[in-house]
N, C-alpha and C positions, 0 to 999 in steps of 0.2 A: 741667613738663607737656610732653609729645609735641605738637609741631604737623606731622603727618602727616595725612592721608586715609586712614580706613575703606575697604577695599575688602571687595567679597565673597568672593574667595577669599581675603584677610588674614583675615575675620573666621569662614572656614568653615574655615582651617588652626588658629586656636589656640583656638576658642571649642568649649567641649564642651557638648552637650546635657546631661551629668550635673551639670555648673553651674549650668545655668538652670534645673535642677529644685531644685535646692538654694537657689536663690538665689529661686525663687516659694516654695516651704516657708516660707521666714524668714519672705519678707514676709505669706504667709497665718498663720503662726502669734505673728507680733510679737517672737519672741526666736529668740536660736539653740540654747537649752535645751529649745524649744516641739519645734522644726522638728527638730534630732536624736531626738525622741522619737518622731514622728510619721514619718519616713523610717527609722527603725528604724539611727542611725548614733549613732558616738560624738560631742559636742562638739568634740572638737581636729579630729574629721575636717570636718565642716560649717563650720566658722573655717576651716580652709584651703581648704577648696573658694571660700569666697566670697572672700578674702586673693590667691588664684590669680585670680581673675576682677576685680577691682579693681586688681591689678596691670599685669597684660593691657590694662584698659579705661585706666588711669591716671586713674581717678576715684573717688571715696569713694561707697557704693550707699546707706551707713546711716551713719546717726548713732545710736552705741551710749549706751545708758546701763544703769544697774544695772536701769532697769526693762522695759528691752530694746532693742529697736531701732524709728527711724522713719526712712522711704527720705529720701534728700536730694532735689533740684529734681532732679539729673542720674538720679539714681536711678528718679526719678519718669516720665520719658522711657523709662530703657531698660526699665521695669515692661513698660510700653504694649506694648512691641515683643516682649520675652521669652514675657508671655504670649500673645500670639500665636502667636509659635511652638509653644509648647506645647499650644495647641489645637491644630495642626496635626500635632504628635508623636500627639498621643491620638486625630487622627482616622486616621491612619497606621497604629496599633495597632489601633484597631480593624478598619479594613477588610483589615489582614493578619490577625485573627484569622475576622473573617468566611470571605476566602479560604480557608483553613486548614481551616474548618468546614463550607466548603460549601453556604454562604447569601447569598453575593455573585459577581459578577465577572462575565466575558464567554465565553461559548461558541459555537462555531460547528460548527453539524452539518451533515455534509453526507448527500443522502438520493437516491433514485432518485426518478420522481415515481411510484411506485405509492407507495412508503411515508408519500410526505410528503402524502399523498388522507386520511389516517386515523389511520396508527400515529402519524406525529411529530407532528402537533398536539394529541393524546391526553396524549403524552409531556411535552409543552410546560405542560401545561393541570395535569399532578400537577404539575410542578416549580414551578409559581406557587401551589402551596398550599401545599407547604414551605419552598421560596425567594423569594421575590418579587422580590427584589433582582437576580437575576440575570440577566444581558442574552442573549438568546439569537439567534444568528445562522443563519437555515437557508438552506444551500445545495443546489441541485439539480443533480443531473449524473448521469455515467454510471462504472462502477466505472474505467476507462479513465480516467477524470480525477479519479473521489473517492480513489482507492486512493492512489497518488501523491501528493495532496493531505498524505492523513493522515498518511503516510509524512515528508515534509519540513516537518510541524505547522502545516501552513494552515490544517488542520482537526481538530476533537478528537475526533470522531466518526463515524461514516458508519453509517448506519441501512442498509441494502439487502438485495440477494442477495449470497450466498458464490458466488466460482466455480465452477464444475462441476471436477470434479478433471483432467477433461481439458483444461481453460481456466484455469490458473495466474492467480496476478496480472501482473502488468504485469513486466516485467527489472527497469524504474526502481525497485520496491517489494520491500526486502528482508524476507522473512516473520517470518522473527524479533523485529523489533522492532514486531508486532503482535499483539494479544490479538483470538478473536472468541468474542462469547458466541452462543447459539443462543434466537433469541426463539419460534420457531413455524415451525412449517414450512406449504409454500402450494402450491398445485397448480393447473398451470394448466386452465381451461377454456373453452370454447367459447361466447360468448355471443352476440346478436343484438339487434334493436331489438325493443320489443315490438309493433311493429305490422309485423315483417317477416313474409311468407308460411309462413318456418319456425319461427316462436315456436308455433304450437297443435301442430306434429309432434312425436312423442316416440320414443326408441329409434332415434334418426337414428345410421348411425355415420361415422365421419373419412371414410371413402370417398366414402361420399356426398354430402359437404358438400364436396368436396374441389373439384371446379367452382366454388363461389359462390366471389365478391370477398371477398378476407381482409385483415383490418388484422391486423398480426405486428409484435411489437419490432423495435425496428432491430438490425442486424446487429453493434454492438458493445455492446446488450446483454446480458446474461446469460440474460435471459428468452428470447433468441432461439434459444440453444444446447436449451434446455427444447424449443421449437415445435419446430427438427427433430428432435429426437428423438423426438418426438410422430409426427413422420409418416414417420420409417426406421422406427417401431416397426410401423407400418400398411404397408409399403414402398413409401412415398408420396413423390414427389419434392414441392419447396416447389409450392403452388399460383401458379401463370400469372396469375393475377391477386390482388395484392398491394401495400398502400399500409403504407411502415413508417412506425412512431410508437409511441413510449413516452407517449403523450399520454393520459390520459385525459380529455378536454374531447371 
C-alpha cells in the first residue's frame, strides 16, 4: 500500500471524471453487467475503467461476487465524495446547457437614460417571462462611454441612439466588430410644464420660443447634435439661455 498524501492536483492529474461515472453506474446498478448495459458500454471496458481507478486509488472499491458487487468500507467513503462530485458535474451541464439556450446567466446592458425611462425596463420585463434565471445588469451612460464599453465586452449591449453619420463613434471603437439593429425611430420635441404660460398656445414656432429658458442634452450627447440641427434648420443659433441634462427627473 502507498503511504503518501492525496493532494488536489495529484488527485485532478490522474482521476478522470469518466471513472467516476462508471464507478457510480456499478454501484447504482449492483454489477458490472447492470452498469455496461445502462452506460451503453462493453463489460471489459467498465472492468477496466474501475481496475484503472483502484489502481490509482490503491484500494479495493467492491467486493465482487457472481451475484455482483458490494462497495467495501473504503469504497463506501470514496461513494460519499464521487457522488458529490457528480452532482456538481450535472449541475455544471446543466447550467452550460441553460447558457447555451438562453435561459440563464448574466447580462449587462448598457442604455442612455431616455431609453432606460421605458424601452429597457419593458425589455427586461419580456425577458423574465421567458427567462427568469437570468441576471440582468443595466447600466447608464453616454455613447462616449457605452460604445467603448461594448467594444472591450464590459457591456453586451447598449440600447440608445445611432450616431448621426456626421458624429462617428469614438476612434477607441472599431465598427466592425459591432452589429446595430434599428428598433424605431424618435423625433425630438419641444415640451413644457403643463401649468407653464405656453402650454394653452398652439402653432408656436422655434423662433418664437427661441427667448424662453431651454433644457438641451448635454453636448456629448447624441441628442444634442439632433437640437442644433433643429435650430441651423430655423437659422437659429443655440438659445442664451440654456441648462444641459440628459435627465429626465
Amino acid at each position: 500500500m502507498r503511504n503518501y498524501k492525496q493532494s488536489r492536483l495529484s488527485l485532478a492529474r490522474s482521476l478522470k471524471l469518466s471513472q467516476l461515472v462508471v464507478f457510480e453506474a456499478v454501484v447504482q446498478a449492483g454489477s458490472i453487467l447492470a452498469a455496461s448495459r445502462e452506460l451503453a458500454l462493453t463489460q471489459p471496458a467498465v472492468s477496466k475503467s474501475l481496475h484503472e481507478l483502484e489502481r490509482y486509488l490503491d484500494q479495493a472499491l467492491f467486493v465482487r461476487s457472481k451475484k455482483g458487487v458490494v462497495l467495501t468500507e473504503f469504497g463506501r467513503l470514496f461513494e460519499r465524495h464521487a457522488r458529490t462530485m457528480l452532482l456538481e458535474l450535472r449541475c455544471l451541464s446543466d447550467g452550460l446547457n441553460a447558457w447555451q439556450m438562453g435561459v440563464s446567466g448574466h447580462v449587462v446592458v448598457g442604455t442612455l437614460i431616455t431609453a432606460s425611462a421605458a424601452l429597457v425596463p419593458e425589455a427586461i420585463h419580456r425577458l423574465r417571462e421567458v427567462a427568469p434565471d437570468v441576471e440582468v445588469e443595466v447600466r447608464v451612460g453616454t455613447n462616449t462611454t457605452l460604445f467603448p464599453a461594448l467594444a472591450c465586452g464590459d457591456l453586451d449591449v447598449v440600447v440608445g441612439y445611432l450616431p448621426q453619420d456626421n458624429e462617428p463613434l469614438p476612434a477607441a471603437v472599431p465598427s466592425d466588430r459591432l452589429q446595430h439593429h434599428k428598433l424605431y425611430d424618435e423625433a425630438l420635441c419641444v415640451v413644457v410644464d403643463s401649468g407653464h404660460p405656453l402650454a394653452v398656445q398652439q402653432g408656436l414656432s422655434l423662433r418664437e420660443l427661441h427667448d424662453q429658458e431651454w433644457i438641451l442634452p448635454t453636448p456629448d450627447s447624441v441628442a444634442y447634435a439632433a437640437a442644433c440641427a433643429m435650430f441651423d434648420s430655423e437659422r437659429l443659433p443655440l438659445p442664451a439661455r440654456v441648462v444641459y441634462s440628459v435627465s429626465v427627473l
